[in-house]
C-alpha positions in Angstrom: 0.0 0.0 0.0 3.2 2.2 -1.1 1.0 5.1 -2.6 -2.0 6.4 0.3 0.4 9.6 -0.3 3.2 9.4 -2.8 6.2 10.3 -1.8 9.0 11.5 -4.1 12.1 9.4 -4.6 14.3 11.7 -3.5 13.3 13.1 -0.4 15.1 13.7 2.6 13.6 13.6 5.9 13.5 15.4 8.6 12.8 14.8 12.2 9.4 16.4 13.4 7.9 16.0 17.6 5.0 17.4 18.4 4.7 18.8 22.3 1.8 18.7 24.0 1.9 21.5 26.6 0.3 21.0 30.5 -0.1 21.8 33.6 3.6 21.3 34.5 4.5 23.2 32.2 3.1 26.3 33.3 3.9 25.8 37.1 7.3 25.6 36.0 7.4 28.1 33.2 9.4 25.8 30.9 11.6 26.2 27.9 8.6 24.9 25.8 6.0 27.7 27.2 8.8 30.2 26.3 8.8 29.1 23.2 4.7 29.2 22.9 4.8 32.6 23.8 7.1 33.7 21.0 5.1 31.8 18.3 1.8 33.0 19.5 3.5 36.8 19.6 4.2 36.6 15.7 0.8 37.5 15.2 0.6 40.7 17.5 0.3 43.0 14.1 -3.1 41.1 13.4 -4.4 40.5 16.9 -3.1 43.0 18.6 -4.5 41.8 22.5 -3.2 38.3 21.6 -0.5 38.9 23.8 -3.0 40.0 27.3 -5.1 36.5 25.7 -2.1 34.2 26.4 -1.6 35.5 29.5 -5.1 36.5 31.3 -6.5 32.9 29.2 -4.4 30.4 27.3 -1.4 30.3 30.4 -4.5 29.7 33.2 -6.5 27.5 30.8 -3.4 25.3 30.5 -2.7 25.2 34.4 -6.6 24.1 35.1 -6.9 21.8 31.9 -8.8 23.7 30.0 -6.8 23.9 27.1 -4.0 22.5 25.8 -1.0 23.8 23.7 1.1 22.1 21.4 4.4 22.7 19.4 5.6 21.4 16.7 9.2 21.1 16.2 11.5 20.7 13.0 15.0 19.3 14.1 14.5 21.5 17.4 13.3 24.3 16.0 9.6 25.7 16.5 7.5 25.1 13.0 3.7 25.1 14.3 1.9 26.1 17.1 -1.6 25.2 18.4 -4.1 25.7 21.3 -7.4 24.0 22.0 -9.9 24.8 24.5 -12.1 22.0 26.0 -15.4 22.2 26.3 -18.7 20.3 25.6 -18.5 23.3 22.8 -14.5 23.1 21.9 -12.9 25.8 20.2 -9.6 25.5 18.1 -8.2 28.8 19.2 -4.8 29.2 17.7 -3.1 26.9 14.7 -0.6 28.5 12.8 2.4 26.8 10.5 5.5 28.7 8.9 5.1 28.8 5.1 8.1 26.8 4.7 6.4 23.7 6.6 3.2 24.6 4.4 1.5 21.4 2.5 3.5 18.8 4.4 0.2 17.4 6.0 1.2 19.8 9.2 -2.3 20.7 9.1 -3.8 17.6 9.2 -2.0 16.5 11.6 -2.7 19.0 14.1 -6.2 18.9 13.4 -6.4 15.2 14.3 -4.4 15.4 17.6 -6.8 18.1 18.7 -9.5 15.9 18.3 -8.1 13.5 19.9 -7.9 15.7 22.9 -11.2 17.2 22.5 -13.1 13.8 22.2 -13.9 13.1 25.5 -15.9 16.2 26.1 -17.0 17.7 23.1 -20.1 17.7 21.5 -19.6 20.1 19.0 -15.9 22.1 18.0 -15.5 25.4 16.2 -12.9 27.8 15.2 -12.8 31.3 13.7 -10.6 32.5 11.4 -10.1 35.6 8.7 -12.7 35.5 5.5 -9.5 34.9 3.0 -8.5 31.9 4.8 -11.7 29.9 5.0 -11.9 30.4 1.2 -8.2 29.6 0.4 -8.2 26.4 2.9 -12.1 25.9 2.3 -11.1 22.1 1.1 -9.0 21.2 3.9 -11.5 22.1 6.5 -14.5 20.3 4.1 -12.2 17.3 4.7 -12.7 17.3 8.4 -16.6 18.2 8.3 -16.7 22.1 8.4 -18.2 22.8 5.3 -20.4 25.8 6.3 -18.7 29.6 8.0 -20.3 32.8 8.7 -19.2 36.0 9.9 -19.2 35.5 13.4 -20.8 38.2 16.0 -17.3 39.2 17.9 -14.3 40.1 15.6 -10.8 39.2 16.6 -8.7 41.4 14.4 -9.9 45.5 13.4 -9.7 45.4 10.5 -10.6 41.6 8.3 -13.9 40.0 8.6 -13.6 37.2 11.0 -15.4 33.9 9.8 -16.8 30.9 12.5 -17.1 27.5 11.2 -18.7 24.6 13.6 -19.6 21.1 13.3 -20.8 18.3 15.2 -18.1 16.4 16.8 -18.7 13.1 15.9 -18.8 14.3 12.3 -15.0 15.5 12.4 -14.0 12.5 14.4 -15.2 10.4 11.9 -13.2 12.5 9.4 -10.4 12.3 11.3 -10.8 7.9 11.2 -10.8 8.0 7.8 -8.1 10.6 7.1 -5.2 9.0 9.6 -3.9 6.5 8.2 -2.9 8.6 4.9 -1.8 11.6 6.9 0.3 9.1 9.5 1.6 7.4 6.1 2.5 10.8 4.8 4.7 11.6 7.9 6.4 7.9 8.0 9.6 7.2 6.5 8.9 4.6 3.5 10.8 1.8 5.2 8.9 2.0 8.4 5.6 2.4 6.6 2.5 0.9 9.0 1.0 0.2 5.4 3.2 -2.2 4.2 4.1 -4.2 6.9 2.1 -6.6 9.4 0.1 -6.8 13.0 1.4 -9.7 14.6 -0.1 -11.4 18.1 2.8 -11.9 20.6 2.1 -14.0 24.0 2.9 -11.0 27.0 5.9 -12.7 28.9 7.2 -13.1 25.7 6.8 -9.4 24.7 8.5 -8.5 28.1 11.6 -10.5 27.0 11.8 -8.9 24.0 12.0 -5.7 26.2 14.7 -7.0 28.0 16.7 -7.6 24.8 16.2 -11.9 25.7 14.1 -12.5 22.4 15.0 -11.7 18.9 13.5 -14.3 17.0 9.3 -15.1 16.7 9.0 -18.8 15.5 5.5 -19.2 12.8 4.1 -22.5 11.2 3.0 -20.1 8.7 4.5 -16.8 7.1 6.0 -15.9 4.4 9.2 -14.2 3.3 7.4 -11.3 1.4 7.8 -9.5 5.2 11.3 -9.3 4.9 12.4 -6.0 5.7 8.9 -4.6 6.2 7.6 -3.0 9.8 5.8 -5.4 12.4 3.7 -3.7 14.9 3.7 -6.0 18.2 -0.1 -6.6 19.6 0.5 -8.3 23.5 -2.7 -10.9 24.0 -4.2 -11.6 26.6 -5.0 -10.0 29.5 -3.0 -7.8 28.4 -4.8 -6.7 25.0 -2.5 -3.9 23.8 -0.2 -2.7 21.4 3.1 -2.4 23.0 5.4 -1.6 19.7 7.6 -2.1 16.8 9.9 -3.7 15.1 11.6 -4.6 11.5 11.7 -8.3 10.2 16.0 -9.2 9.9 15.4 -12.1 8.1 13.4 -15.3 7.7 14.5 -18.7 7.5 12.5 -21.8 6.9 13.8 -24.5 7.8 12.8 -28.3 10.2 12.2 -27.1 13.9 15.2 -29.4 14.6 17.8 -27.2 12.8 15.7 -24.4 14.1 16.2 -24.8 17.6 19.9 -26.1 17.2 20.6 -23.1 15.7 18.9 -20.2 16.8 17.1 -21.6 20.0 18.6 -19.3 22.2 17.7 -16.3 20.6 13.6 -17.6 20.7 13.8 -17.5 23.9 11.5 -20.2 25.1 11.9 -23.6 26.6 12.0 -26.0 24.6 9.5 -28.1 26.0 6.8 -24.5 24.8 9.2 -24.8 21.3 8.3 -28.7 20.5 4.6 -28.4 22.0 4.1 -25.2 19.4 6.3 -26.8 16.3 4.3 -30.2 17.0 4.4 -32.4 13.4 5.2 -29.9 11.5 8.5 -30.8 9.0 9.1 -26.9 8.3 8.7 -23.8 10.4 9.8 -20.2 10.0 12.4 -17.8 12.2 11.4 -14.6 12.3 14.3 -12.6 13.4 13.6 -9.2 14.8 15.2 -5.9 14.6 15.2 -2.6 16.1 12.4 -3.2 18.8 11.0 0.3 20.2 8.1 0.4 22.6 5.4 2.7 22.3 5.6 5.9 25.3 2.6 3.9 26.8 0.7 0.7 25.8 -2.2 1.1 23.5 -4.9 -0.6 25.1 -8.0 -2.6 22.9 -10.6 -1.0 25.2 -8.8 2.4 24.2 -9.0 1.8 21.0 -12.3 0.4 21.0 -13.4 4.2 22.5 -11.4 6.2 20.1 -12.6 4.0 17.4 -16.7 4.8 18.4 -16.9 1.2 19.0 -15.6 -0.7 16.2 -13.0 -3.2 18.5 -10.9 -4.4 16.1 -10.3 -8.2 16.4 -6.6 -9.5 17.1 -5.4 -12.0 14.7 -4.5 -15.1 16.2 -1.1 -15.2 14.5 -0.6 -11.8 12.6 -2.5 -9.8 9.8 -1.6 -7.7 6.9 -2.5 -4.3 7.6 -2.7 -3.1 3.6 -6.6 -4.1 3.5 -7.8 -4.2 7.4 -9.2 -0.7 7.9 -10.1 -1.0 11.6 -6.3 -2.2 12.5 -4.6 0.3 10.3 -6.7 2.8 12.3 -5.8 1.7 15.4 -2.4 1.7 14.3 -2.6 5.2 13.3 -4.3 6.4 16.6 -0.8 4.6 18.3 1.4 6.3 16.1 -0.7 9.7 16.8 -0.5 8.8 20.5 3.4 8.0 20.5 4.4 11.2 18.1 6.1 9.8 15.9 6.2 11.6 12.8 8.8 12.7 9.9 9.0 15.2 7.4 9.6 15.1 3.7 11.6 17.8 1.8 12.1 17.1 -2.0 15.2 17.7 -3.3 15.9 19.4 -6.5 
């Protein structure tokens, strides 16, 4: 599923982390509210009391969690700044992106982690923004649900007419479902592409070794070597029920769970009583070996998911499932990826 965006051959990426600002934050006055303040004071010519609204609103809002913040950050340095209030009624207050990260799917991005934050207590989400912008953007914002904006009672800046746009929230979230996995794709260097790579069921203790660097190979009765070199995200079953990471497949070998074990038994890291109950009469098995094994910042829970995705609990696979044609797993996916901020940038080179 190489082409949900395309992405030119010769591109270099860049890395791009997304903060999400809180409470601690402002107790402490950090680096990264600092840094909020100087993006937000960019736009002081057009809103000239937007310095008095961080301040008297966004800095307290933060403290009591009622809004969050978020930066967005180009190999360290500030390229996009939001703020969110939260509400049954949620506003997206502030969203602005330098012209030189313009149409790198910044946008989408940010709207989709907002909704993520606004979901569990909005009904409805608005923003307002100048006339010129709603009808430059209009087809971005269609694509999350706002198709409709008027000029809204209470203008921001003196002298542009000031536009409101508002939409049910369950109509944007279930834009933002449909949307993520392209606009994840999009910021996912090709060779660690969700897309083209596999969900595979792992056994907890055994995901736990693999944490502890005691597991590097994943023994099949059935695979195939088309995975080589593609991404595997790591489901833990039962009771645990959670995606707990990622990792590339090394290399494959099929060969008689004899020579298996002999050779590689160690590195499977189970006894091998478990190996010979699991490999049974079977003449051929496969070694999966394992690469590059990162955990996610928290695991990704099935009854999470199950919420974020209004119900739809995707079902684990009982050995592992491509995630090219499973649209309820490659959102789940996504909603990890959005969760763990993990994101890259393309930059085409001339």
């Amino acid at each position: 599923m190489r082409d949900l965006f395309t992405k030119n051959m010769f591109a270099q990426n860049s890395d791009l982390t997304v903060l999400r600002l809180g409470r601690e934050d402002v107790l402490k006055m950090t680096e990264k509210i600092s840094t909020l303040s100087m993006q937000v004071s960019k736009h002081e010519g057009f809103y000239p009391n937007i310095n008095d609204w961080l301040k008297k609103r966004v800095l307290p809002g933060i403290k009591n969690q009622t809004r969050v913040a978020y930066l967005g950050l180009n190999n360290g340095k500030p390229v996009a700044s939001a703020i969110l209030k939260l509400s049954s009624d949620a506003k997206i207050c502030h969203l602005c992106i330098d012209h030189s990260q313009q149409n790198r799917h910044l946008g989408d991005l940010f709207f989709s982690m907002m909704a993520l934050d606004a979901k569990r207590k909005a009904s409805r989400i608005h923003f307002t923004l100048p006339e010129r912008l709603w009808l430059e953007k209009r087809e971005f914002f269609k694509s999350f649900g706002f198709c409709e904006a008027r000029k809204t009672r209470r203008q921001y800046r003196p002298t542009k007419d000031e536009m409101v746009s508002s939409v049910g929230f369950n109509i944007m979230w279930k834009n933002v479902l449909e949307k993520l996995p392209k606009i994840i794709n999009a910021l996912t260097p090709s060779n660690e592409s969700i897309f083209n790579g596999i969900l595979m069921s792992i056994r907890p203790e055994y995901i736990r070794k693999m944490q502890a660097g005691q597991k590097v190979v994943e023994v099949r009765k059935r695979f195939s070597t088309k995975w080589l070199g593609c991404r595997v995200t790591l489901y833990s079953s039962s009771p645990d029920q959670a995606i707990y990471g990622y990792a590339t497949i090394e290399k494959i070998i099929k060969d008689t769970p004899r020579t298996i074990w002999t050779q590689y038994g160690d590195l499977i890291g189970v006894e091998k009583k478990v190996f010979d109950d699991y490999s049974g009469s079977s003449n051929q098995i496969y070694a999966i070996f394992l690469k590059d094994f990162k955990t996610y910042l928290n695991p990704v829970y099935l009854s999470h998911l199950s919420y974020l995705l209004n119900g739809r609990c995707p079902r684990p696979p009982e050995s592992y499932i491509s995630l090219e044609h499973n649209i309820d797993w490659s959102r789940a996916v996504s909603i990890a990826e959005l969760l763990h901020n993990r994101f890259w940038l393309y930059t085409t080179v001339i």
